[in-house]
C-alpha positions in Angstrom: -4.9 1.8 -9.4 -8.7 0.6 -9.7 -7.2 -0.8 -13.5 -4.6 -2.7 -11.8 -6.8 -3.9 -9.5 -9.0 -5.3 -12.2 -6.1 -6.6 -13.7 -5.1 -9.2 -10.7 -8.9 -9.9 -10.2 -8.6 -11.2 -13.6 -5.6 -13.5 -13.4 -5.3 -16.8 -12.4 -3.7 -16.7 -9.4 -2.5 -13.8 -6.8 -0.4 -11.2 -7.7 2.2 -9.4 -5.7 3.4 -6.4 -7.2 2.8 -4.5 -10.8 5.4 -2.4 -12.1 4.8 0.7 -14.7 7.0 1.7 -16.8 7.1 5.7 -16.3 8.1 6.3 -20.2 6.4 3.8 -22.2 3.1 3.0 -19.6 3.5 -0.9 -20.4 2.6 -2.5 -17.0 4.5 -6.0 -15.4 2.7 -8.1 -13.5 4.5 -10.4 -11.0 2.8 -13.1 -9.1 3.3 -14.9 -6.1 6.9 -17.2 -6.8 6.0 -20.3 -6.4 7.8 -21.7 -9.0 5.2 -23.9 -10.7 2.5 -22.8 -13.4 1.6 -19.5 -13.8 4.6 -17.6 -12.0 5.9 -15.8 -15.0 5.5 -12.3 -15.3 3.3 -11.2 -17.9 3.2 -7.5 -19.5 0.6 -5.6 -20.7 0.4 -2.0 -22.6 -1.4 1.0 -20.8 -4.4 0.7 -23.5 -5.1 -2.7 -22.7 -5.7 -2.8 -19.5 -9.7 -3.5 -18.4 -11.9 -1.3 -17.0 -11.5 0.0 -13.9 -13.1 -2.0 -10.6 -14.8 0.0 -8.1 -12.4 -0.2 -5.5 -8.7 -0.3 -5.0 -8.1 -3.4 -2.9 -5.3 -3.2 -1.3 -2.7 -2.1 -3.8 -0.4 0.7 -2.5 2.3 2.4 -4.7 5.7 1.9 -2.7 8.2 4.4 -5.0 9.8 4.5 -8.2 12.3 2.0 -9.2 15.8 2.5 -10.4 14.3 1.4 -14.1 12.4 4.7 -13.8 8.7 2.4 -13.4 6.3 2.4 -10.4 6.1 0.3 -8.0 2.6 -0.8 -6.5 2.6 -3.9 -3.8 -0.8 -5.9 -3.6 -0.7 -6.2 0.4 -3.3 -9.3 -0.2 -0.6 -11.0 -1.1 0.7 -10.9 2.6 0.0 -12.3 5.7 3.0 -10.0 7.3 4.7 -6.7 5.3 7.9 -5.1 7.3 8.6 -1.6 6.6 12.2 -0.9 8.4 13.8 2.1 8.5 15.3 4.9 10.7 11.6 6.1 11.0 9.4 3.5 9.2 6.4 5.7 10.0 6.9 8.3 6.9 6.1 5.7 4.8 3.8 3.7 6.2 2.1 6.9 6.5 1.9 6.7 2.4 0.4 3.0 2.9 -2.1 4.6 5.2 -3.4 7.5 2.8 -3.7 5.0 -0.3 -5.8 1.9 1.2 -8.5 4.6 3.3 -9.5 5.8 -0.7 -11.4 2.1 -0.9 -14.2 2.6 1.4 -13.6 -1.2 2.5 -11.0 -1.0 4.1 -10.1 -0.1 7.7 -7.6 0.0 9.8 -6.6 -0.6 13.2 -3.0 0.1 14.5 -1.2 0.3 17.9 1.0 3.4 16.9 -0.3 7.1 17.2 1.9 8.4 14.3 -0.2 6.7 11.7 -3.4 7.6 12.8 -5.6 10.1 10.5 -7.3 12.4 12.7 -10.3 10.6 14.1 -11.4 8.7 11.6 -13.3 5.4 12.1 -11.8 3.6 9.7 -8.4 4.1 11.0 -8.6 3.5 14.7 -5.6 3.2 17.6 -6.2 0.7 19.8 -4.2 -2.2 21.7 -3.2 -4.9 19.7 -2.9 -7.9 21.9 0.3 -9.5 21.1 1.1 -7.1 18.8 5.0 -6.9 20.1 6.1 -3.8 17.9 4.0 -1.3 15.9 1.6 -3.0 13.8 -0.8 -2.2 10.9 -4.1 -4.2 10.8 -5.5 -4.0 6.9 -8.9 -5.6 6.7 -10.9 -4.9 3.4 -13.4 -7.7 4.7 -11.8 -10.9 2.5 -9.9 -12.9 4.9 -7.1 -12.9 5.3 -6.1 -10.1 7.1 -2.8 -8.5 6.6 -0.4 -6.9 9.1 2.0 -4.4 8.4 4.7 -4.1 10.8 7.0 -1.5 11.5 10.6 -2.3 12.3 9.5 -5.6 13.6 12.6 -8.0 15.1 10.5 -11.1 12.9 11.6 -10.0 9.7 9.7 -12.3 7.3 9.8 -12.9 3.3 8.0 -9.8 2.5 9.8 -6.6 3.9 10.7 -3.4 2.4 14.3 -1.1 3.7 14.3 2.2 3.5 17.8 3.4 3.4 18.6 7.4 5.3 18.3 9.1 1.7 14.8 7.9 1.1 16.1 5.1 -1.7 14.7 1.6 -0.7 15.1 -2.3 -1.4 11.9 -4.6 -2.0 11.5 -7.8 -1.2 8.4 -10.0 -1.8 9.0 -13.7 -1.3 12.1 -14.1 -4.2 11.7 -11.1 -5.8 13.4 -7.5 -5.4 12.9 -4.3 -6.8 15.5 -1.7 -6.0 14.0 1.9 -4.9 15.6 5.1 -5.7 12.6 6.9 -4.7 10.1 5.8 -1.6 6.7 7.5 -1.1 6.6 8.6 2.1 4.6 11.9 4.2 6.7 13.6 6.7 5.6 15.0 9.6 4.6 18.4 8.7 2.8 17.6 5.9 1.0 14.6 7.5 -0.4 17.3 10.5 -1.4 19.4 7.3 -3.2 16.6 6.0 -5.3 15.3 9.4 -6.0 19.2 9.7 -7.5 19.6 6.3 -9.4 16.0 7.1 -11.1 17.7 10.3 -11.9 20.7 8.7 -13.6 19.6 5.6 -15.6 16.6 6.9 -18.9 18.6 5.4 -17.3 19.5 2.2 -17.5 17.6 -1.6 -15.1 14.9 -2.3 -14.8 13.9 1.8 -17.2 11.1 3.0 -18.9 10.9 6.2 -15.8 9.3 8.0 -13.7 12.7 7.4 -11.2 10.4 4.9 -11.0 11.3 1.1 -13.5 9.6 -1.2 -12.2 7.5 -3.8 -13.9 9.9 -6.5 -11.7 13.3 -5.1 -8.0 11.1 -4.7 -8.3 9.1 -8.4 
């Protein structure tokens, strides 16, 4: 993640989404669609990528795609994301997990069913206006983005999650279909705040009982 990272800090313009392929490990970059100068995709062998930055911005891996290649979504490439499902939570949950391993980022939400224990850095509070449940992603480079869950404003950027955990992405014109979503059930999400609260004094856990980036890479 910190290699794809480096890889859209190097282009020339933002990019929404990479895609590697699971077989070959040839990565597909796709930036924002704008339809002018430098909107192709461009592709780029595992090998070749550059070194890896020291933090993961905010790329989070959504599933596998139905070309058997993972899916990660740069969320700085959003003002608004829409997870919608039955129970968007699961995978939002996934979202969650992946953007506390850069030590930049918080997090503030109005829902309790993504909050990690009682870290700092991933705080419920109320969200004025916030009309649904929201996700507040702030790495500290404006802009901030919001991640809403089942939201009734269903903008550009938005990903389904069908009852059989396949899915359907959409970032501005592009799509990506889903069989596989990443998402943390219940039982295993209370596993994982309890192991958070427990180890906050042991290696690979920082201060703010959340997985360093070092112990999760």
């Amino acid at each position: 993640m910190a290699r794809l990272a480096s890889l859209g800090s190097g282009a020339s313009g933002p990019t929404v989404a990479y895609t590697v392929d699971v077989a070959s490990g040839v990565v597909t970059s796709y930036p924002v669609t704008n339809g002018g100068i430098g909107s192709e995709t461009t592709t780029v062998g595992a090998d070749d990528l550059p070194a890896p930055q020291p933090t993961t911005n905010r790329l989070v891996t959504v599933g596998v795609t139905t070309a058997d290649a993972v899916l990660v979504v740069d969320l700085a490439a959003s003002l608004t994301i829409t997870i919608n499902a039955d129970r968007p939570e699961p995978a939002a949950r996934a979202w969650v997990t992946q953007l506390l391993m850069n030590p930049d980022v918080s997090l503030t939400t109005n829902s309790s069913d993504v909050v990690v224990g009682d870290s700092p850095r991933c705080k419920q509070t109320f969200i004025p206006g916030g009309g649904g449940r929201i996700i507040s992603v702030d790495d500290g480079r404006p802009p901030v983005t919001t991640v809403a869950l089942n939201s009734e404003m269903d903008g550009p950027d938005h990903l389904d999650i069908a009852a059989d955990g396949t899915g359907e992405m959409y970032l501005g014109n592009r799509f990506w279909q889903l069989r596989q979503v990443i998402s943390i059930a219940d039982d295993a999400w209370a596993a994982l705040a309890a192991a958070l609260d427990g180890n906050d004094d042991q290696p690979g856990y920082s201060d703010d009982r959340t997985p360093s980036v070092e112990s999760m890479q």
